[in-house]
C-alpha positions in Angstrom: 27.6 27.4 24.0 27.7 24.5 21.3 26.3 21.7 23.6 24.1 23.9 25.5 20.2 23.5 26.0 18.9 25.3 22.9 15.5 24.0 22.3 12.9 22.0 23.8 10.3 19.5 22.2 6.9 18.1 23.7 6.7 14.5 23.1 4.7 11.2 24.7 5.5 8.7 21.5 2.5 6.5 21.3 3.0 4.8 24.8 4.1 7.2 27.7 3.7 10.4 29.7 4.4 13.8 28.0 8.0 15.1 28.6 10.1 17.3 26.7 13.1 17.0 25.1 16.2 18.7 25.6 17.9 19.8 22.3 21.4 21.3 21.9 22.9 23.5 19.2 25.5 20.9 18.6 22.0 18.5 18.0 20.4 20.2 15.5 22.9 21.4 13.4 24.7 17.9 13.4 21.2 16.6 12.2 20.6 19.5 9.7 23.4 18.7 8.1 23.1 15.0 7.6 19.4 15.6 6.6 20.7 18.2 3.5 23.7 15.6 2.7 21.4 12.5 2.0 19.1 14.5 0.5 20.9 16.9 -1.8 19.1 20.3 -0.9 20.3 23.2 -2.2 18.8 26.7 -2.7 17.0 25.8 -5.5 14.7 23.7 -3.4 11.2 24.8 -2.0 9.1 23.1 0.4 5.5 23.8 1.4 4.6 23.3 5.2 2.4 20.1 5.5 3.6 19.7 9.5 3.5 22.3 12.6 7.2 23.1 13.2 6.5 22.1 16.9 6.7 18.6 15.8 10.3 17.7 15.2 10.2 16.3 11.3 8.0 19.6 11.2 10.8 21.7 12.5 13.7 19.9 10.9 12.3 20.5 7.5 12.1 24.0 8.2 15.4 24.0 9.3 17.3 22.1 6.6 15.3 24.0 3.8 16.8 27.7 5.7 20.4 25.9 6.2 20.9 25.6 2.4 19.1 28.9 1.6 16.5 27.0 0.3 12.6 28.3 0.2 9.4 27.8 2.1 6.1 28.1 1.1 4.0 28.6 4.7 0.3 27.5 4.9 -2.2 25.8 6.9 -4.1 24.2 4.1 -3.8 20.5 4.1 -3.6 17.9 1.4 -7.6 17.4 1.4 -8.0 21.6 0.0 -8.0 22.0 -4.0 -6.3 25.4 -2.9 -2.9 23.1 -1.2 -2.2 21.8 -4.8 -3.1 25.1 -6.4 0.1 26.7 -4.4 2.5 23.1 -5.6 1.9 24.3 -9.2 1.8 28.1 -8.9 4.6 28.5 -6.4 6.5 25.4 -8.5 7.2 23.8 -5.1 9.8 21.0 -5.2 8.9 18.6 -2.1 6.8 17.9 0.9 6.7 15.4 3.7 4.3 13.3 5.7 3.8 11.0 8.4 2.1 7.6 7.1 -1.4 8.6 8.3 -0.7 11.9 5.3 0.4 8.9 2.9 -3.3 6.8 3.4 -4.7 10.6 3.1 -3.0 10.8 -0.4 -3.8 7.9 -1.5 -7.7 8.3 -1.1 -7.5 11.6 -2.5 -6.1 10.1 -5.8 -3.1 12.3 -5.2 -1.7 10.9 -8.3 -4.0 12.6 -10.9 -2.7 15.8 -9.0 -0.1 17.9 -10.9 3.5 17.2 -9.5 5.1 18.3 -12.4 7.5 20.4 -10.1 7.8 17.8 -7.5 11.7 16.7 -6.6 11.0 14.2 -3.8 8.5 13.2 -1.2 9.6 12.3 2.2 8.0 10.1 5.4 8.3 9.1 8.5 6.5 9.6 12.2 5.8 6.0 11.8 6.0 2.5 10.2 4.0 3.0 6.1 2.6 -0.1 5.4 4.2 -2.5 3.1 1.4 -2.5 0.8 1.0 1.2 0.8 4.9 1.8 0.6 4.4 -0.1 -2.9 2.2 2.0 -4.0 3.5 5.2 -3.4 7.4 4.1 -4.5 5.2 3.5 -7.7 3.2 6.0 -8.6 6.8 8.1 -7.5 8.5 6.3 -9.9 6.2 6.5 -12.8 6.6 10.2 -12.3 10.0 10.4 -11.9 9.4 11.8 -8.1 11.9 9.8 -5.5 10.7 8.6 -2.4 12.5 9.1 1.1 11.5 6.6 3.6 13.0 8.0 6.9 13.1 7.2 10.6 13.2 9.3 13.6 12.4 10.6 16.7 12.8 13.4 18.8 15.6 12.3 20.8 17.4 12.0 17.9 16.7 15.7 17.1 14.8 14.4 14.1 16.6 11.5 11.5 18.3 9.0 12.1 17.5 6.9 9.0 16.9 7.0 5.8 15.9 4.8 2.6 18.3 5.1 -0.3 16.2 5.5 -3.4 18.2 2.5 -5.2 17.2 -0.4 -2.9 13.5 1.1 -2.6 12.1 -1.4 -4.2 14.3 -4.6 -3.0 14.2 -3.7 0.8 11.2 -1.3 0.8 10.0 -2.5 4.3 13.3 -1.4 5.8 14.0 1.9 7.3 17.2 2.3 5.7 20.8 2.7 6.7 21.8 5.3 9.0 22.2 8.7 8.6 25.6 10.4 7.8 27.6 10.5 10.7 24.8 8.1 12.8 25.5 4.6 13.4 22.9 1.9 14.8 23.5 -1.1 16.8 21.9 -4.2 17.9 22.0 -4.7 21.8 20.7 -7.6 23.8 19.2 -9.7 20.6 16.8 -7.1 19.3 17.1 -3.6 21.1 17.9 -1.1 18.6 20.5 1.6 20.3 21.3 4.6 17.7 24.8 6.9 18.0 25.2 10.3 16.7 26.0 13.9 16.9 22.1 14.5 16.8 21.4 12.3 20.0 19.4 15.0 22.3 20.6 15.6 25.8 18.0 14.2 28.0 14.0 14.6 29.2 13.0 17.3 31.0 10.2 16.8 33.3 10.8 19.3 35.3 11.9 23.2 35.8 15.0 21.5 37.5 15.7 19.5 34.6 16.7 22.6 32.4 19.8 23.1 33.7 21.0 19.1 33.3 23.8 18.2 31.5 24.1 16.1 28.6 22.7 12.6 29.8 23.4 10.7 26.8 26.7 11.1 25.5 25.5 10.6 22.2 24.0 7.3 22.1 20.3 6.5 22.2 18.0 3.3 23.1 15.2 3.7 20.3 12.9 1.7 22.1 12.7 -0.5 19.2 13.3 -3.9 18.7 14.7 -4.7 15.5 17.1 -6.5 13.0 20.2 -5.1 11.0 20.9 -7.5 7.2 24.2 -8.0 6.0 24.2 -4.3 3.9 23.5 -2.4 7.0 19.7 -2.1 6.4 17.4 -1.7 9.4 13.9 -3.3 9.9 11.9 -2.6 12.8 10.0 -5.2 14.7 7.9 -3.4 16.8 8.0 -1.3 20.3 10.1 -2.8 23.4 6.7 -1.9 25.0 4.2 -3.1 22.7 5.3 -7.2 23.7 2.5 -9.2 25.6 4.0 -12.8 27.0 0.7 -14.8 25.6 1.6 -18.5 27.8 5.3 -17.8 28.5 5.6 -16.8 24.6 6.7 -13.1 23.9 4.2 -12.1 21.0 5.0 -8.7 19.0 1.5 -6.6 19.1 3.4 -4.8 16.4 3.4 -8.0 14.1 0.4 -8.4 15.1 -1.2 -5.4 13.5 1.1 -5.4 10.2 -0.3 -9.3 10.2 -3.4 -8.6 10.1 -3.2 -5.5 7.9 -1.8 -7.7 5.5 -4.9 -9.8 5.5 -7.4 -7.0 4.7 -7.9 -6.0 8.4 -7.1 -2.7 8.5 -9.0 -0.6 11.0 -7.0 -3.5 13.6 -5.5 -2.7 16.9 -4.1 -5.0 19.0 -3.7 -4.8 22.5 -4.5 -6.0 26.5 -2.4 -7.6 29.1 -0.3 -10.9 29.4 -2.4 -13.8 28.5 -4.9 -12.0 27.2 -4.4 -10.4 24.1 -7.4 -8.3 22.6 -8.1 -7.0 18.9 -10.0 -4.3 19.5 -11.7 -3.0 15.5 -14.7 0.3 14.6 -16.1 -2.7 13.2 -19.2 -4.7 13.3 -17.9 -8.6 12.1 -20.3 -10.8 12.1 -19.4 -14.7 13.8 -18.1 -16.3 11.4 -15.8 -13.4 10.4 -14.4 -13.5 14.3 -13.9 -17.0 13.9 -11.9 -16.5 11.0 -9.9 -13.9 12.1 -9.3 -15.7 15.7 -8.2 -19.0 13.5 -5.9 -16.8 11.0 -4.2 -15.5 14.5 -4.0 -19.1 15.7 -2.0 -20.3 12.7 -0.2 -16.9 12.8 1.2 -17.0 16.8 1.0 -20.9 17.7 -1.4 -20.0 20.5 -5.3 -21.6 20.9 -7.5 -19.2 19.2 -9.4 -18.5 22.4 -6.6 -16.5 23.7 -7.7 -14.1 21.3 -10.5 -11.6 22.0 -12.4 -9.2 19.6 -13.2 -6.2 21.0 -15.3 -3.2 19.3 -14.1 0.4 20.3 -15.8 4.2 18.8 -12.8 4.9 17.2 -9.2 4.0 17.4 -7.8 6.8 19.3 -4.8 9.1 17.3 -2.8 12.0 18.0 -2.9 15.3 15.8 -0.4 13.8 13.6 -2.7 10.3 13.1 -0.5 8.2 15.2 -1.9 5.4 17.1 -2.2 6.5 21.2 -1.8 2.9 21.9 -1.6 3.8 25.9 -5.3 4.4 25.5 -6.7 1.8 22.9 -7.6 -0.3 26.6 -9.7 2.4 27.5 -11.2 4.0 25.0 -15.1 4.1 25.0 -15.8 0.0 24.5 -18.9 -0.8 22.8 -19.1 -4.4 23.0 -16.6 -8.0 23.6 -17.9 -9.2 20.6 -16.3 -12.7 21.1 
């Protein structure tokens, strides 16, 4: 019964088909429990639902907060209604997570003049939070005396497998951590990030067929990152194995890419297109000599001619629910104009 199918999850990623994910009992309480050791709940703890529970941090925050006989405060108000905060001070809740699309949310909101008196900790993942953003909220944590949990995840991985200690926050803050308890990660073939655990799901299903599959896995996972491991065990992520382009027999990161260009101001970025022919496609209108700069600062930044950059200009970038990046249909999505 242990290692049998006991739950399924919907998930695409940002590049892929929709399948679901086969979870076993053995899965999620091995992940439940790592999740409450590294972060110290106990029943004193409360959280307040800022993620559907079909979405697996969603869930696993649910189901850590139950495991330790903590409390949940259930709502669909979001962090943009007065009414969200009202319930933080009222019901004296004690910490709340969010994928990094909730973080830029928080900080336009000024969520910092907001009363967190009863806030614990926060916690993120669903995604890579900028480096300049990550900053910023380890420091307006810190001046409240709120810790900050960088995490990473997926859904194959029943929901952690990462996690930022709070004491090297702010020395290794664009690393994803060390792994969880009981989890171990690995580097394979130069970069390919492959994750072991307890909490490693059994397989896809993509079919009815599928349910009754055994476990595929055997407890060890290819991330489908690429990615580097320092000397203290901390992780840093370079990007997707599926988000490369070979740009002229050079294998260019459109992951760096976008932090690259983030970095420089550009933030409503998204780079994409086929091999030698990278495109940046933008919601915004640049005028010339801002293309040329931009194609130039990419030049210095990859080695390659700046005409093997193009600028595109797209409606919007297209996200999930969640604000994640559905790179799979930047390519596609409702061009205005090849601006240069």
């Amino acid at each position: 019964m242990f290692n049998e199918l006991a739950l399924l999850l919907s998930t695409s990623g940002s590049i892929g088909s929709p399948k679901l994910v086969r979870q076993s009992y053995k899965n999620i309480e091995s992940n439940t429990k790592s999740i409450v050791e590294f972060q110290k709940l106990n029943s004193n703890d409360r959280a307040i639902t800022t993620l559907p529970m079909y979405y697996t941090y969603g869930l696993s925050i649910i189901q850590t907060h139950l495991y330790v006989g903590a409390s949940l405060m259930v709502t669909n108000l979001n962090f943009l209604n007065n009414k969200f905060w009202t319930l933080i001070k009222n019901f004296q809740v004690t910490n709340f997570g969010g994928v990094p699309y909730s973080y830029e949310i928080l900080k336009k909101i000024h969520f910092d003049k907001k009363d967190l008196s009863s806030i614990k900790f926060l916690t993120q993942s669903g995604g890579k939070l900028s480096d300049e953003l990550s900053i910023e909220i380890f420091k307006i944590c810190e001046e409240k005396n709120i810790k900050f949990i960088k995490m990473y995840g997926a859904s194959e991985a029943t929901a952690r497998m990462s996690y930022l200690p709070i004491e090297n926050a702010k020395e290794k803050f664009s690393s994803v951590g060390i792994a969880i308890p009981h989890g171990k990660f690995e580097i394979k073939n130069k970069d390919e990030l492959i994750y072991y655990g307890d909490n490693v799901c059994l397989g896809y299903a993509k079919n009815l067929k599928d349910l009754s599959k055994g476990d595929e896995n055997k407890g060890a996972l290819n991330t489908g990152d690429t990615a580097k491991i320092d000397e203290d065990g901390f992780v840093y992520i370079i990007g997707r194995e599926k988000r490369f382009l070979k740009m002229f027999g050079n294998r260019i990161s459109l992951d760096s890419i976008d932090n690259f260009l983030s970095d420089k101001g550009y933030k409503n970025f998204v780079s994409g297109g086929i091999d030698d022919e990278m495109k940046i496609y933008t919601t915004e209108n640049i005028a010339e000599n801002e293309i040329k700069k931009i194609k130039e600062l990419l030049s210095q930044y990859t080695h390659l001619n700046s005409s093997s950059f193009k600028i595109v200009k797209i409606k919007k970038i297209p996200r999930n629910e969640f604000g994640k990046i559905l790179y799979s249909k930047i390519d596609t999505f409702e061009i205005n104009d090849i601006m240069k």
